[in-house]
N, C-alpha and C positions, 0 to 999 in steps of 0.2 A: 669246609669247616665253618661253623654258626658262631658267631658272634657269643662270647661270653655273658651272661645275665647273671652280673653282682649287686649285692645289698648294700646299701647306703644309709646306715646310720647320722643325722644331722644334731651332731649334741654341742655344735661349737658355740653356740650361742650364749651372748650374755649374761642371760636370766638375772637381768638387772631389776623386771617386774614382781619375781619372784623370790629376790635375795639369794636363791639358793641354784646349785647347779640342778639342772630337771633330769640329768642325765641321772642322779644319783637318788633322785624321788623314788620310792616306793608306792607302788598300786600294788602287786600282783605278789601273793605268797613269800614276800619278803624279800624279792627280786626286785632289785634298782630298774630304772627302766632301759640301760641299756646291756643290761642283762637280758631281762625280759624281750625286748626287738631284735635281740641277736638272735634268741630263741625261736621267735617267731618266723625270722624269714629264713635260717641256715634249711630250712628244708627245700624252701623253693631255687635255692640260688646256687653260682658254682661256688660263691664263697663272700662273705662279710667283713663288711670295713668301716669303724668308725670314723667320722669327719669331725675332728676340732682344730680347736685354734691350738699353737706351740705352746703355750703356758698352760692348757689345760694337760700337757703331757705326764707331769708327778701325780695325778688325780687318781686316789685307788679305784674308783670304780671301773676306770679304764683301761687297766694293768690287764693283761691276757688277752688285749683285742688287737687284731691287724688296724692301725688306724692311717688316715690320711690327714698330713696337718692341712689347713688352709694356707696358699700360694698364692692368692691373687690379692687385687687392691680392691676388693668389694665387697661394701658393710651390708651385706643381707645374706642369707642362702644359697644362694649363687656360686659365695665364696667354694663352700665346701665341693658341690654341684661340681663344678669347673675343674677342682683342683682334682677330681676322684677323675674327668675325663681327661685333664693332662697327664696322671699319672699310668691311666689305663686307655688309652687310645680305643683300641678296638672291642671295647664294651659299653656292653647297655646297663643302665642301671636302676633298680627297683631303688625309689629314696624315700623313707618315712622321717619324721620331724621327730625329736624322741620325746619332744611333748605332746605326743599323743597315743596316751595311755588304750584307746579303745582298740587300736588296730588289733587285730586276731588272725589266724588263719582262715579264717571265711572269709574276711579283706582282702587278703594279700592274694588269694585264689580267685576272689571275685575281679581282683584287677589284671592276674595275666589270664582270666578268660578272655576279657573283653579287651587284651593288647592288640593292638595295630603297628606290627615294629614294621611298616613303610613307612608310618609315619612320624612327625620327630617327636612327638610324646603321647602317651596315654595318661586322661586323668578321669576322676569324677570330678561332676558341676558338683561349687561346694553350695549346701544347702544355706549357710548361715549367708554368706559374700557372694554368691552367685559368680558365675564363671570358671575359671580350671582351677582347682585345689593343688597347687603345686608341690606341696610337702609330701605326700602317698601320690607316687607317682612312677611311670616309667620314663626314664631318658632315654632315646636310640640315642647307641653309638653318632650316628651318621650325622645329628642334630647339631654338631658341637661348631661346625662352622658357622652356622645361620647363628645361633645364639653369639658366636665369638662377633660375629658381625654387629648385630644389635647392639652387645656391649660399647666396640669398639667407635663404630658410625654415628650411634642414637643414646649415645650414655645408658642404655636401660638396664638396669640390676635386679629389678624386682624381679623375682621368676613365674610372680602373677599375671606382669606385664608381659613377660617374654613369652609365656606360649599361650597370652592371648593375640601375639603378632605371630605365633607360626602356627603352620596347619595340624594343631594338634587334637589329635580324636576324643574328643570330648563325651563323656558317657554318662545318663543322667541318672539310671539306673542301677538295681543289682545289688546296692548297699544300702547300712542304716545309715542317715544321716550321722549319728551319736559316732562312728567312727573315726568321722571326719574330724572331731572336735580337738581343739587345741588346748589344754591349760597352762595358763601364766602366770596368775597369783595365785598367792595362798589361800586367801576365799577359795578361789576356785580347787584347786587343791584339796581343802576340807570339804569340798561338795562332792569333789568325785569318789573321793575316801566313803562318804557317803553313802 
C-alpha cells in the first residue's frame, strides 16, 4: 500500500500586510483563492485540506472545506505543515501558500514530475530568495521526524530553514519563476489584478 499524496492548502496566516484574509482574495474568475487551489490540486491528490488557525473557522470562504486547524506552538507555516502530519501520519503532502495566486496545473504537475519521495522534501529553487521555496512543495510522510527534531533540538520553524538542513531535492528547473510568487499587499494585489 503507497503512502497517501494530500493537498495542503496554507490559508492560516495573518495577513496582517494585507489587512485582509488572502484566502478570500479574488484572482481567477470570481473564485476566492481557496476556492481556486482546491480546484487546482483536487486532481492530483487523494484528497484536500485547508490549514488554518481556530478562529479562522466561521470564515465563509472556508465553509465546504475539510480543514486542519493549527496544533502546534509555531508562529510561521510550519504551524499548519506539522499539524496536517500529526493529524495524518502516513501521508505526504503537496502544500501551496494560498497567496500564490500563480500556481496552475502545469505547477502542480511540473512538481510531482520532478518528486523524489526518498527524500524528505521536493522543491524549486525560488528565483526571487534563492534556495528551497517551501510554500509549493512536497512533504514525505517519512520527513516528519527529522523536522520534529530540528524543531525540538535547534528551535528552527522557519520551513525555509528546515529543509535547507535536510536532504531535500532541490529542482532549479521546469517552472516559471512568476509561479513562485507570493502576494502580501495590496499594491501587490492591484498589480496582479493587473
Amino acid at each position: 500500500m503507497h503512502n497517501p499524496l494530500y493537498g495542503l492548502i496554507l490559508a492560516g496566516g495573518k495577513s496582517t500586510r494585507m489587512g485582509h484574509d488572502k484566502g478570500a482574495l479574488i484572482y481567477h474568475n470570481g473564485k476566492n483563492q481557496v476556492s481556486y487551489l482546491h480546484e487546482i490540486l483536487r486532481p492530483f491528490v487523494d484528497q484536500v485540506f485547508v490549514s488554518i488557525r481556530s478562529i479562522q473557522l466561521p470564515k465563509t470562504h472556508l465553509q465546504g472545506y475539510d480543514v486542519i486547524e493549527d496544533v502546534r506552538d509555531i508562529a510561521s507555516p510550519l504551524n499548519g505543515i506539522l499539524s496536517a502530519m500529526d493529524r495524518f501520519p502516513a501521508a505526504s503532502w503537496l502544500v501551496t501558500a494560498v497567496d500564490m495566486p500563480y500556481i496552475n496545473v502545469a505547477a502542480v504537475q511540473a512538481l510531482l514530475d520532478v518528486r523524489g519521495p526518498k527524500t524528505p522534501a521536493t522543491c524549486f529553487i525560488s528565483p526571487t530568495k534563492g534556495g528551497a521555496d517551501p510554500l509549493f512543495a512536497i512533504w514525505e510522510a517519512h520527513a516528519k521526524t527529522e523536522i520534529e527534531t530540528l524543531v525540538t533540538n535547534e528551535s528552527i520553524t522557519c520551513p525555509r530553514n528546515i529543509l535547507a538542513l535536510l536532504k531535500t531535492h532541490l529542482v532549479q528547473d521546469g517552472i516559471n519563476a512568476k509561479v513562485l510568487r507570493n502576494i502580501n499587499t495590496p499594491q501587490e494585489y492591484i498589480g496582479a489584478l493587473s
